[in-house]
DONUFI-505571 format. One record per residue (C-alpha): residue number from 1; residue in one letter; x negated, y negated, z. Coordinates in nm, 2 decimals. Example, Ala and Ser with C-alpha at 12.3 -4.5 7.8 and 13.67 -1.06 7.14 Angstrom:
BEGIN
R:num:residu:east:north:up
R:1:a:-1.23:0.45:0.78
R:2:s:-1.37:0.11:0.71
This chain:
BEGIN
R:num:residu:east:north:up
R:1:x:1.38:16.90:17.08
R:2:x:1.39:17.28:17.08
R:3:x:1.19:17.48:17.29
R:4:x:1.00:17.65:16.99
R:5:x:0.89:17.30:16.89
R:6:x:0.76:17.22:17.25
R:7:x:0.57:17.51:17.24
R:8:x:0.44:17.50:16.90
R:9:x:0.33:17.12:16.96
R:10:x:0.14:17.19:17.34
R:11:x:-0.05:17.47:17.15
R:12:x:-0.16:17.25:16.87
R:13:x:-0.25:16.98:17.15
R:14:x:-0.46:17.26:17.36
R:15:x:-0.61:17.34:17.08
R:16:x:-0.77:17.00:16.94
R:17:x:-0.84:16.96:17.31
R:18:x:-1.04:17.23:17.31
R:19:x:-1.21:17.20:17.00
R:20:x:-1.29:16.84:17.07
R:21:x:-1.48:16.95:17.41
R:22:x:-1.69:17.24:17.25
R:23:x:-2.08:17.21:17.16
R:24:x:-2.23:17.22:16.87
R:25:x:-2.25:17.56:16.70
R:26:x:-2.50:17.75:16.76
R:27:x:-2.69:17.78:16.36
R:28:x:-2.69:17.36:16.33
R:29:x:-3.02:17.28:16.40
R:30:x:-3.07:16.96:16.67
R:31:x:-3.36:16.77:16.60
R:32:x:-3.61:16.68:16.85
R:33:x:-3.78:16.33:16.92
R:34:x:-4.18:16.32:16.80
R:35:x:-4.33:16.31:17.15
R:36:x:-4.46:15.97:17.19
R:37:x:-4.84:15.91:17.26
R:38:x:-4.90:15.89:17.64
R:39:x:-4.89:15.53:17.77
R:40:x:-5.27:15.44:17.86
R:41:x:-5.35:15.13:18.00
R:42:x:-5.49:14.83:17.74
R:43:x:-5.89:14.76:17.78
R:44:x:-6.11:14.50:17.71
R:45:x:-6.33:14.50:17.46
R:46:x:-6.55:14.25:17.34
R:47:x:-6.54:14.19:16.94
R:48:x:-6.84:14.38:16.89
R:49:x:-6.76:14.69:17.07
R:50:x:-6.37:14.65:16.85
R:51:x:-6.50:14.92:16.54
R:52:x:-6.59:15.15:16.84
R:53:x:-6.18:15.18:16.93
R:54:x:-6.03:15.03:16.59
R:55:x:-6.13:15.00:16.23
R:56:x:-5.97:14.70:16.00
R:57:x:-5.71:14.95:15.78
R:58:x:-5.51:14.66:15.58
R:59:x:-5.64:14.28:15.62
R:60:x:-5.40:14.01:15.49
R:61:x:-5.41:13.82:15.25
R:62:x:-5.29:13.54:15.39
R:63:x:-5.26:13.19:15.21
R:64:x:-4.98:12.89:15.21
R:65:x:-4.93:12.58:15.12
R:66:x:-4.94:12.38:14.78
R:67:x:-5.17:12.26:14.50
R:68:x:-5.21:11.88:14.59
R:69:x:-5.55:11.64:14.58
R:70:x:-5.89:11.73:14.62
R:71:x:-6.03:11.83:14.93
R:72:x:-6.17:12.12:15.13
R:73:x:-6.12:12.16:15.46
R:74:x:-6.28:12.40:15.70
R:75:x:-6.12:12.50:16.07
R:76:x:-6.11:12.72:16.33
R:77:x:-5.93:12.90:16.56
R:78:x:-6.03:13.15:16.89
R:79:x:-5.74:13.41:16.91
R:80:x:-5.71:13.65:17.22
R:81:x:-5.50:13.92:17.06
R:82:x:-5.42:14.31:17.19
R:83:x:-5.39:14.63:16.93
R:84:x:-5.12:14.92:17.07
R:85:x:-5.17:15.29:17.01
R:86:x:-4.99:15.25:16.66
R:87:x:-5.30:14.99:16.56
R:88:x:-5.07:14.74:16.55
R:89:x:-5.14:14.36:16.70
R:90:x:-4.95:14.24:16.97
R:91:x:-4.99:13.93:17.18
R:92:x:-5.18:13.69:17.04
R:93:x:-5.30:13.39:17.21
R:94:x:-5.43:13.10:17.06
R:95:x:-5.80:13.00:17.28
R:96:x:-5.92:12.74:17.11
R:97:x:-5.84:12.53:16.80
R:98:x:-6.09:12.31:16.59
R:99:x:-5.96:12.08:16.45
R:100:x:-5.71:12.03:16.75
R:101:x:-5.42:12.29:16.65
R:102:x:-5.42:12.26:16.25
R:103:x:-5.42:12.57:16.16
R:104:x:-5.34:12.77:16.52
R:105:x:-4.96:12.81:16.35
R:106:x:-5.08:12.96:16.07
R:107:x:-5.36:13.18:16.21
R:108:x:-5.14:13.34:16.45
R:109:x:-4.90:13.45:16.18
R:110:x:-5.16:13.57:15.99
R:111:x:-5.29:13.80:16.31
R:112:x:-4.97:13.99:16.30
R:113:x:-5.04:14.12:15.95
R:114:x:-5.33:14.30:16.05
R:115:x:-5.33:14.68:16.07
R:116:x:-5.60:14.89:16.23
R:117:x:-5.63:15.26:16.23
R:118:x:-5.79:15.43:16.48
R:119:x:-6.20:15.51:16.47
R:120:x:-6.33:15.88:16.52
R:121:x:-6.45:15.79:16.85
R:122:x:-6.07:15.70:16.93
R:123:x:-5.87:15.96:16.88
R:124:x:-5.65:15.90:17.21
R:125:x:-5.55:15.58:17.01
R:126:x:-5.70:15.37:17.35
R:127:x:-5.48:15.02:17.33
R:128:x:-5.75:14.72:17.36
R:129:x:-5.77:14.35:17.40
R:130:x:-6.04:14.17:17.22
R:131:x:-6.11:13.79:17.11
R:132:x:-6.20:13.69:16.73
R:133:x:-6.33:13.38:16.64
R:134:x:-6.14:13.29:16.30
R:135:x:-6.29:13.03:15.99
R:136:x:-6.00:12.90:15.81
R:137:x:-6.07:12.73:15.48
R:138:x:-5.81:12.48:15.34
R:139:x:-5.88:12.40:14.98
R:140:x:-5.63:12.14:14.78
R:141:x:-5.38:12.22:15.06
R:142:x:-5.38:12.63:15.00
R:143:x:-5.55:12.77:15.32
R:144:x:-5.67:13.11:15.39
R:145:x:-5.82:13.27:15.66
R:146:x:-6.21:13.44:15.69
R:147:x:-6.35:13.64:15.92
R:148:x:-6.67:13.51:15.79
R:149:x:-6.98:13.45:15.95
R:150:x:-7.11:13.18:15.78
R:151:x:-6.81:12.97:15.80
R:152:x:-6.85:13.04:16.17
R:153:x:-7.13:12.75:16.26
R:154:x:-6.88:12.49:16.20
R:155:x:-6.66:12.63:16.52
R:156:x:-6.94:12.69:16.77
């Protein structure tokens, strides 16, 4: 190989080298992270004192199961559950079940489909752990679930 050719080649080389180790130019904008939310430590709260942190923005509308027979069927369910900054549900514990465990499965899927914005009195976005007492109402084999006061009598 000819000297001209060695040369030619180790100039190339140093020069995709180099190009390869450079920054960024300067006029291409970077993009910075959204800051997150400071971390602040999840409270208790009992479900009465819940609309004072978080409001109920998008409530399922939760319902399985099949058309089949005739009966009605009424359950419920005690659910431990937390809500993060982003008023979304995490954690959620099943506390007591009535009938024993029918409908926990389903109640705790349908938790996680809640979404909660923040009230006016929360504008740091304060994480909290509350407790809800759930009716669950099985009719013909569909069930759906109630927050529903009157339902509530049968669980107490």
């Amino acid at each position: 190989m000819s000297r001209q050719i060695r040369l030619m080649l180790t100039a190339a080389v140093a020069v995709l080298l180099a190009a390869c180790g450079s920054s960024a130019p300067e006029s291409e904008s970077v993009t910075e992270a959204a800051t997150p939310r400071p971390s602040l430590p999840v409270v208790s709260v009992d479900a009465e004192q819940l609309s004072q942190y978080w409001l109920i923005d998008d409530e399922p509308s939760k319902t399985e199961g099949r058309l089949s027979g005739r009966s009605v069927n009424y359950g419920c369910v005690s659910v431990d559950f937390g809500i993060d900054a982003d008023g979304k549900v995490f954690d959620v514990r099943t506390r007591k079940s009535w009938p024993q465990a029918q409908f926990v499965e389903f109640v705790e899927s349908a938790m996680q489909e809640y979404e909660f914005e923040a009230a006016e009195t929360n504008a740091a976005h304060q994480p909290v752990r509350t407790q809800w007492l759930l009716a669950v109402a099985d009719v013909d084999g569909k069930r759906s679930l109630h927050i529903a006061e009157h339902l509530l009598h049968y669980c107490r």
